[in-house]
C-alpha positions as CSV (number, residue, x, y, z in Angstrom):
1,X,103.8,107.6,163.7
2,X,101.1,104.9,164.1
3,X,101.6,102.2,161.2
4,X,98.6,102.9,159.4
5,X,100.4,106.4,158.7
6,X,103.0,105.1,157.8
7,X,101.5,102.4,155.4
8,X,99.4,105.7,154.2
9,X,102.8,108.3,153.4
10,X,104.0,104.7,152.0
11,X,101.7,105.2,149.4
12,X,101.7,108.6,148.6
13,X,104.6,108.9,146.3
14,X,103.9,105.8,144.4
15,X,100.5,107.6,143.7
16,X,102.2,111.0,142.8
17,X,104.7,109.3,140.7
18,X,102.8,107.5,138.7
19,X,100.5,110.7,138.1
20,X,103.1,112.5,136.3
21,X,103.8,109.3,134.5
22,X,100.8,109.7,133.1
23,X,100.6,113.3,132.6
24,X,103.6,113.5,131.0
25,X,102.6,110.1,128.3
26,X,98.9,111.8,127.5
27,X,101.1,114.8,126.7
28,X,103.3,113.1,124.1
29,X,100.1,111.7,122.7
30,X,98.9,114.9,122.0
31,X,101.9,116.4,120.9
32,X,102.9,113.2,118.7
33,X,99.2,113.2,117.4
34,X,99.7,117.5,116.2
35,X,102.9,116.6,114.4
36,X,101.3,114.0,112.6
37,X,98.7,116.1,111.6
38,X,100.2,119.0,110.9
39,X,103.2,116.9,108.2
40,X,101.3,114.9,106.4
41,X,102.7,112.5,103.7
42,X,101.4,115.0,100.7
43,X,104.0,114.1,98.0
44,X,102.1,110.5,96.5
45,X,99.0,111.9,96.5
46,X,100.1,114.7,94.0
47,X,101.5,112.1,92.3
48,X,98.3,110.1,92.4
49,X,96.3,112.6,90.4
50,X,98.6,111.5,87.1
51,X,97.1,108.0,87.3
52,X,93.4,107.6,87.5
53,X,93.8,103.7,87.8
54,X,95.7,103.7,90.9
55,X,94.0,106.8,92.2
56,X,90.6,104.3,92.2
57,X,92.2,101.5,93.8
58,X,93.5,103.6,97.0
59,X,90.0,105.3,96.9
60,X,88.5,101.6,97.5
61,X,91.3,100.6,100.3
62,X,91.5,103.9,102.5
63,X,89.4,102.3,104.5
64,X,91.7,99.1,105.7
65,X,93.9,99.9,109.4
66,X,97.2,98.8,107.1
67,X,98.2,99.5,103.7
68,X,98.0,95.8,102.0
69,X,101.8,95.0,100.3
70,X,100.2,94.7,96.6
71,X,98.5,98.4,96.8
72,X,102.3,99.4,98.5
73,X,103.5,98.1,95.0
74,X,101.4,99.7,92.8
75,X,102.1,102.8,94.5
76,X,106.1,102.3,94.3
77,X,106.6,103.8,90.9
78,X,105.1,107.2,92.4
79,X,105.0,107.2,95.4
80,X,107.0,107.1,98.8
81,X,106.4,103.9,101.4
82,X,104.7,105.6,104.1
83,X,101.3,104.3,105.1
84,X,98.4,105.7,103.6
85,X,96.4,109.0,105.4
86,X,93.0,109.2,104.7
87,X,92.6,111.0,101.5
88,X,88.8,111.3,101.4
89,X,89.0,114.5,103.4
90,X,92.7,116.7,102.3
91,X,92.3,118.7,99.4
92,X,95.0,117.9,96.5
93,X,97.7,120.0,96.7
94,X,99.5,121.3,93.9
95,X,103.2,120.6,94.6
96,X,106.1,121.8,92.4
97,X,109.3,118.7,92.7
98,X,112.3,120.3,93.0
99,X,115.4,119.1,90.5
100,X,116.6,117.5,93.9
101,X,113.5,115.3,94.6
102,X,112.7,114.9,90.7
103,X,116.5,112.9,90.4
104,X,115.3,110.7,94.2
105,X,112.2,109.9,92.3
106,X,114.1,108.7,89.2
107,X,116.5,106.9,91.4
108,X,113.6,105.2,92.5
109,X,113.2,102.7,89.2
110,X,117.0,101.5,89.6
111,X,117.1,97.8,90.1
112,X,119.5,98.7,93.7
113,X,118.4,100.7,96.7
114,X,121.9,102.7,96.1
115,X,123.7,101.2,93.3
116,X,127.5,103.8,93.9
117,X,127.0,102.9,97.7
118,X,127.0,98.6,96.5
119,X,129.6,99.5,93.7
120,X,131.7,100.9,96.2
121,X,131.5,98.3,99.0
122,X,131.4,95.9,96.3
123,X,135.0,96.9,95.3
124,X,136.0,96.5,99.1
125,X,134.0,93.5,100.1
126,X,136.1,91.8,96.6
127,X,139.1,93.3,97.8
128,X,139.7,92.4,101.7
129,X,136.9,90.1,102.7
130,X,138.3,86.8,104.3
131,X,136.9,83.4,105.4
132,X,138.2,81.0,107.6
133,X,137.2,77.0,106.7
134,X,137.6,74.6,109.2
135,X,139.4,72.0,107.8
136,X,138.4,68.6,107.2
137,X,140.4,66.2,105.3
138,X,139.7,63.5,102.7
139,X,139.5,60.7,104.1
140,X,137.4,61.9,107.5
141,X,134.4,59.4,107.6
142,X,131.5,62.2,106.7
143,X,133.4,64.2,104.2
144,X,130.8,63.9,101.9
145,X,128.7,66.4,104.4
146,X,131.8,69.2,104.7
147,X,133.7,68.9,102.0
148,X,132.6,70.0,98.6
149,X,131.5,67.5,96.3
150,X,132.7,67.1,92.8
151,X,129.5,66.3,91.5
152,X,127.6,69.2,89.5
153,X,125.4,70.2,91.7
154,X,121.4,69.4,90.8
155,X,118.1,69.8,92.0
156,X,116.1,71.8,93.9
157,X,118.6,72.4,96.8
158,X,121.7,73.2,94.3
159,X,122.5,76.4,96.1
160,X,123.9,75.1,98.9
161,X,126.3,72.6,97.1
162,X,127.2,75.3,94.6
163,X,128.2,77.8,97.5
164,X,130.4,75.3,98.7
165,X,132.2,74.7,95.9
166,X,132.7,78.5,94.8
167,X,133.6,79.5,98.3
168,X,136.7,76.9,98.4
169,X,137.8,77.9,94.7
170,X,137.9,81.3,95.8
171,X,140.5,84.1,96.7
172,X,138.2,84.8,99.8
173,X,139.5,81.8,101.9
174,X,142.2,82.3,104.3
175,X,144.2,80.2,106.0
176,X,144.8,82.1,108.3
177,X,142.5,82.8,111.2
178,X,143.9,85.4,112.9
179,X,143.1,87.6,109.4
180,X,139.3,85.9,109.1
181,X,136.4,88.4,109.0
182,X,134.2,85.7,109.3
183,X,134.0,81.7,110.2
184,X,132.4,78.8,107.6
185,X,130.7,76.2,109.1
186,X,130.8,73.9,106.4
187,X,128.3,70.9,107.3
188,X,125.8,70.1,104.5
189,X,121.8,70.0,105.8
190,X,121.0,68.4,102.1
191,X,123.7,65.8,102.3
192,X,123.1,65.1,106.1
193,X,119.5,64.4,105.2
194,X,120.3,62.4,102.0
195,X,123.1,60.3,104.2
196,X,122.0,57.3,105.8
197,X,124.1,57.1,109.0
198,X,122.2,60.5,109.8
199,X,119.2,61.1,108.3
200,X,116.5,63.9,109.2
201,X,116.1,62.5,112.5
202,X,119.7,62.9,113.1
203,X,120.6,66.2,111.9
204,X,120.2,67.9,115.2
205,X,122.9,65.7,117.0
206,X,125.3,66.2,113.9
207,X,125.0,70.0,114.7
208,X,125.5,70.1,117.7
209,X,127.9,67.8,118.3
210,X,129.9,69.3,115.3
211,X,129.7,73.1,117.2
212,X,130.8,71.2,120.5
213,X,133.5,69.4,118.9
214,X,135.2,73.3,117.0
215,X,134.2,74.8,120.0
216,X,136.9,72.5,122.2
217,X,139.1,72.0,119.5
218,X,139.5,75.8,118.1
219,X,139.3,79.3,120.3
220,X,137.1,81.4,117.4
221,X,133.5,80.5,118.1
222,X,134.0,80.8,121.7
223,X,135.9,84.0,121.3
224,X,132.1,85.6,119.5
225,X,130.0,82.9,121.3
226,X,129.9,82.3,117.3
227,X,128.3,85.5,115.7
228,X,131.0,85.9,113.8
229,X,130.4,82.4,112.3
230,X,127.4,81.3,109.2
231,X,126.5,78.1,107.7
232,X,124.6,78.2,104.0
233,X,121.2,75.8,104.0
234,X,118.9,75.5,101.3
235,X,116.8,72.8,102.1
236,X,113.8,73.5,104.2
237,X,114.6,71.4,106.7
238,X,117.5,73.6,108.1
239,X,115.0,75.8,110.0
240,X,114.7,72.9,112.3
241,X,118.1,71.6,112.3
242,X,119.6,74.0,115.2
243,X,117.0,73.1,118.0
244,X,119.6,71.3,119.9
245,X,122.5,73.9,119.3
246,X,120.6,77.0,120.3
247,X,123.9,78.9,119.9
248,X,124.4,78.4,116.7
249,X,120.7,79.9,115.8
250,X,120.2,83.0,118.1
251,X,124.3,84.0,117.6
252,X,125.6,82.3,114.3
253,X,124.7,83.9,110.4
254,X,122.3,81.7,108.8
255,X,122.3,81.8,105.3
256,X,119.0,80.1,104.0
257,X,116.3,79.5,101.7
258,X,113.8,79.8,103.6
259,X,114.1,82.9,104.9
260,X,110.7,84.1,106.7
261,X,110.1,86.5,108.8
262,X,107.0,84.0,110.5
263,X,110.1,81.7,111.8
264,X,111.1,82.0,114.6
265,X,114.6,80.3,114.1
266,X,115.2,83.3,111.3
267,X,116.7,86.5,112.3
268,X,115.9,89.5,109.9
269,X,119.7,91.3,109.7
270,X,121.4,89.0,111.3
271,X,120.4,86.1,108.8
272,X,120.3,86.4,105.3
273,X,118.2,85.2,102.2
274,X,120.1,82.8,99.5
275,X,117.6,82.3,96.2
276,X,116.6,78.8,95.2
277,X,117.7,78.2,92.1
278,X,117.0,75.2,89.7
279,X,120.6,74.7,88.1
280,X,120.5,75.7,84.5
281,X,123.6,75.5,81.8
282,X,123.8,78.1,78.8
283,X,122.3,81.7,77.9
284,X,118.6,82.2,78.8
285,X,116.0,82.3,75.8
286,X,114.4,85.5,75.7
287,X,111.5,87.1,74.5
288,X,110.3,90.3,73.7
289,X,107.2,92.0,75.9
290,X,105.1,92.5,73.1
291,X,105.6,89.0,72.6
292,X,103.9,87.5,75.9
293,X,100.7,87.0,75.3
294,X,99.3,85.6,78.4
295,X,98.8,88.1,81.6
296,X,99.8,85.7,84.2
297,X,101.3,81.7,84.7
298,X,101.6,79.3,87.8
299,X,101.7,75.6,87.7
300,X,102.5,73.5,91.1
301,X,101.8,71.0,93.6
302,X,98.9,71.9,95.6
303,X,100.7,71.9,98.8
304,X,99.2,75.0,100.7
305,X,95.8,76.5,101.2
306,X,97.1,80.1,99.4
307,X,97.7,77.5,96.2
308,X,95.1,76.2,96.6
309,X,92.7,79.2,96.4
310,X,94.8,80.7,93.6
311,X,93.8,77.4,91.4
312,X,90.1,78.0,92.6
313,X,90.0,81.6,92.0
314,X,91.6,81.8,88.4
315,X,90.9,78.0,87.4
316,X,89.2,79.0,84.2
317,X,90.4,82.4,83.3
318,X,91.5,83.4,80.0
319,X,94.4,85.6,81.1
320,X,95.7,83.9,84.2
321,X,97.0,80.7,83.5
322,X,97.4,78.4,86.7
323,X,97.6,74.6,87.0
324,X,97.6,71.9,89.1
325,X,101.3,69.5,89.1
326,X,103.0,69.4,86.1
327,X,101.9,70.3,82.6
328,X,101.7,68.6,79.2
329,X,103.4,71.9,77.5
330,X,106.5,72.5,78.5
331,X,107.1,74.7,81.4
332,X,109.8,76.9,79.7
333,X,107.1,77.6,77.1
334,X,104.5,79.1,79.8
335,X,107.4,81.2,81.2
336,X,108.3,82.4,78.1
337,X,104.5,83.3,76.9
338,X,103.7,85.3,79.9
339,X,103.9,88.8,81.3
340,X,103.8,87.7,85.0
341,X,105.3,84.6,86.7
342,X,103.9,83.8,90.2
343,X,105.5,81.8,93.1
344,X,103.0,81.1,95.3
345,X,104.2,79.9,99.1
346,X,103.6,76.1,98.8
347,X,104.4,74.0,101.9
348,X,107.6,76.3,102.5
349,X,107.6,80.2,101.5
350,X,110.5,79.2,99.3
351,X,110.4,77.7,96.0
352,X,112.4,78.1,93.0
353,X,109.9,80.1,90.4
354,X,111.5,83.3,91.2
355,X,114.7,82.1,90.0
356,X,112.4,80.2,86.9
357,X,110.9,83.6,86.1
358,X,113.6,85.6,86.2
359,X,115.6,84.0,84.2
360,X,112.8,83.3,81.4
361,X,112.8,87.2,81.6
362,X,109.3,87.2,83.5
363,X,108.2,89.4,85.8
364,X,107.9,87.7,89.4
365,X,104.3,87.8,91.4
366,X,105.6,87.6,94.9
367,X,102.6,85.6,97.2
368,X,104.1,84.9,100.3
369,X,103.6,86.9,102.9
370,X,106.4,87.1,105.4
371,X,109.1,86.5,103.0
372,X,112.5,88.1,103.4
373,X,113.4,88.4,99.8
374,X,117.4,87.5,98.8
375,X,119.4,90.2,98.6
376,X,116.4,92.6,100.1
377,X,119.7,95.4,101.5
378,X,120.5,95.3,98.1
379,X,118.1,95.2,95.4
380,X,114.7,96.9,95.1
381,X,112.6,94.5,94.9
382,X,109.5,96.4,93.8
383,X,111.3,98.0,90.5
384,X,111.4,94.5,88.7
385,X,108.2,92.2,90.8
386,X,105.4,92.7,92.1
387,X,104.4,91.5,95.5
388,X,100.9,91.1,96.3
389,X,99.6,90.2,99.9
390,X,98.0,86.5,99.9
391,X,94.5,88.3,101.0
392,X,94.4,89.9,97.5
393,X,94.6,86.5,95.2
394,X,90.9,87.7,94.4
395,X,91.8,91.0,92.9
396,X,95.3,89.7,91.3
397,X,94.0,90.7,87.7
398,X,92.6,94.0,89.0
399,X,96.2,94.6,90.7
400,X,97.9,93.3,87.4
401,X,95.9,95.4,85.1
402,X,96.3,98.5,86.9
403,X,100.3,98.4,86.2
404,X,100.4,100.5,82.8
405,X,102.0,99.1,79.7
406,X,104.9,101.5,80.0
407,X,105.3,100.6,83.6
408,X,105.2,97.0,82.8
409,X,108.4,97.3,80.0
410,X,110.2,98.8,83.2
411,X,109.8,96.2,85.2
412,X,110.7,93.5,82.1
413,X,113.6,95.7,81.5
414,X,114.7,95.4,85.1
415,X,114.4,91.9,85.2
416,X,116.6,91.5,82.2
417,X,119.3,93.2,84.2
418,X,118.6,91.6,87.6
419,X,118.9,87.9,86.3
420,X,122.5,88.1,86.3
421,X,122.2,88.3,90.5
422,X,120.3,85.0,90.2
423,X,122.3,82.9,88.1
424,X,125.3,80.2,89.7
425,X,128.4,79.5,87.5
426,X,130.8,76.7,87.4
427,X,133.8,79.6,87.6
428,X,131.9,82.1,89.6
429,X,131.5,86.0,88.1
430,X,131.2,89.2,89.4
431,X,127.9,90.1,90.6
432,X,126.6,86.4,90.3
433,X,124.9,84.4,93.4
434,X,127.8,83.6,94.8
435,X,129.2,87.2,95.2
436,X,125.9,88.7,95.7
437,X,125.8,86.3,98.9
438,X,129.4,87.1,99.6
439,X,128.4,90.5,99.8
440,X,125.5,90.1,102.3
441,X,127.7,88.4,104.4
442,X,130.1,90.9,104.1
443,X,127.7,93.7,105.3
444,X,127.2,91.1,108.4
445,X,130.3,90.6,109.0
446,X,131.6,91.3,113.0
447,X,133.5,94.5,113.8
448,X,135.5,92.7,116.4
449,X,139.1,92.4,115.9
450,X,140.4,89.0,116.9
451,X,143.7,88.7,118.7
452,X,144.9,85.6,119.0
């Protein structure tokens, strides 16, 4: 055979090959395409014909190519979270719920996704969870960054201090490795920046050097390659702060504040979401619905361009209250008087007014896109806030106004009994941050046994 035959029979079943490739994906398109339209997602738009309001808004989005996060809330009382089909054309079909589907529907305006499922892991998580510390002792020269401090802790980045101190006052430490579901690195992001001898620019050596120093001294991270290891980090900073042990971010848990889904050094489900929280001593004041007179509040630093076109949007509106920095009335005041509470993404997605609103008993505006909510395997989020996507700051009223009264003492209601998940306690309780973090670890926890 001369070698341009060759070369030519060469070719051949490449060709053929990749012609039943093809065949067979144009085929799956079809087929994929006819299922589609043959099933369609007819359940929410029954439900749509009991509320004209929302029934208008979709009417004026079915155009978009993806279902916008503040429509996907005003839709969550009745409706399922599949994407929108074009309505304008399917007739409206008279569906009977069966006793079944009516109790799934009504399971939908609980505060948890499945609250006997939490209960029950709950119970289990309390009952067997264990954490291995590394030790440190008293008198090592940066105790002050992995020890906890006696201080109360204060300020914006009190989370991370008051972890600390809970987790080593609790019946979840072991000292005993070989029994540890899970590893505590127990450096302090917050303390390392506030410490001199480190500093922000330092924070990356101190990591790494820390993980190469447990990493010779002890066999456990090596034994995971560390995913069965987490630090807690509230300050911002932290995102940044494991560039120089890569390690520790692709393999370790982080447990942050500033849990996005746009960073890159956060891992959805293998990270988890810890709530800001300004520390605050005593019961909340509360205050009935009917008693909140104003639609909506913000007031903030105008450290973002979202901010900043909320405060030029709704600068002089009756109903939605924004401001720039602080105000003159007291904040507490503004929280109390209002309906909604909005935390809008500032320089980080994170901020403390979700903890403010909640516990002032107002109802969170969520606008910050790309936000992995705290405790987001756990709670539903869209039975006590509203999230709306940054594009809509111009219809926020419209959105806002479209939630029924009735609808809007649900999701007060809800708050009321979420706020407990959002609070930090000198003693820790059950179901406070503490444990509600304790429990998202728990679910993250490695399945490897460890034989040492």
């Amino acid at each position: 055979m001369s070698r341009l035959n060759r070369k030519g029979s060469m070719l051949i079943k490449p060709n053929i090959i990749a012609l039943i490739t093809s065949s067979l994906i144009v085929f799956y398109i079809f087929s994929s395409s006819r299922l589609i339209l043959l099933h369609p997602h007819q359940t929410w738009i029954h439900n749509l014909d009991s509320s004209p309001k929302l029934r208008d808004f979709v009417v004026d989005h079915h155009n978009k190519p993806k279902q916008d996060e503040a429509t996907h809330h005003l839709l969550a009382k009745n409706t399922s979270s599949e994407p929108f089909p074009n309505t304008h054309h399917l007739p409206k079909p008279k569906l009977q719920l069966s006793s079944s589907t009516e109790k799934k529907v009504e399971m939908k305006k609980e505060i948890f996704h499945d609250k006997d499922v939490f209960n029950e892991e709950y119970k289990e998580m309390n009952r067997s969870l264990k954490i291995y510390v590394y030790p440190h002792k008293k008198d090592d020269p940066f105790a002050n960054i992995l020890l906890a401090v006696d201080d109360e802790p204060l300020g914006n980045y009190a989370s991370e201090s008051y972890f600390k101190k809970s987790l080593f006052k609790s019946h979840f430490i072991t000292k005993d490795p070989k029994e540890a579901d899970l590893f505590y690195l127990p450096f302090s992001i917050t303390n390392m920046r506030n410490d001199k001898r480190v500093g922000v620019s330092g924070i990356q050596d101190f990591v790494k050097e820390y993980v190469d120093e447990i990493s010779e001294k002890y066999p456990y991270w090596n034994k995971s390659g560390g995913a069965d290891h987490f630090y807690v980090a509230c300050h911002s900073i932290g995102r940044s702060s494991m560039e120089k042990a890569i390690h520790v971010k692709l393999n370790a848990i982080q447990v942050v504040c500033s849990s996005s889904y746009f960073l890159s050094s956060y891992v959805p489900h293998k990270d988890a979401s810890i709530p800001q929280i300004w520390p605050r001593k005593g019961p909340s004041p509360t205050n009935a619905p009917s008693r909140r007179k104003k639609l909506a509040f913000f007031a903030g630093a105008m450290n973002s361009r979202l901010r900043e076109n909320l405060i030029k949007t709704w600068n002089n509106d009756s109903e939605i209250m924004v401001h720039r920095g602080r105000m003159k009335t007291p904040y507490s005041e503004a929280l109390l008087n209002s309906k909604y509470c909005i935390h809008a993404k500032g320089f980080e997605i994170n901020t403390a007014r979700i903890g403010d609103a909640l516990y002032y008993g107002c109802v969170p505006v969520i606008l910050a896109d790309h936000y992995d909510l705290p405790y987001a395997d756990i709670l539903n989020w869209e039975n006590f806030s509203v999230i709306v996507s940054s594009l809509d700051i111009q219809k926020l009223k419209q959105i806002l106004h479209a939630i029924d009264y009735n609808h809007y003492v649900k999701l007060q209601n809800n708050v009321m009994q979420v706020k407990k998940h959002f609070l930090w306690n000198s003693f820790s309780k059950d179901f406070d941050i503490f444990h509600m973090v304790m429990y998202e670890l728990w679910i993250r926890r490695s399945h490897l046994r460890h034989f040492y």
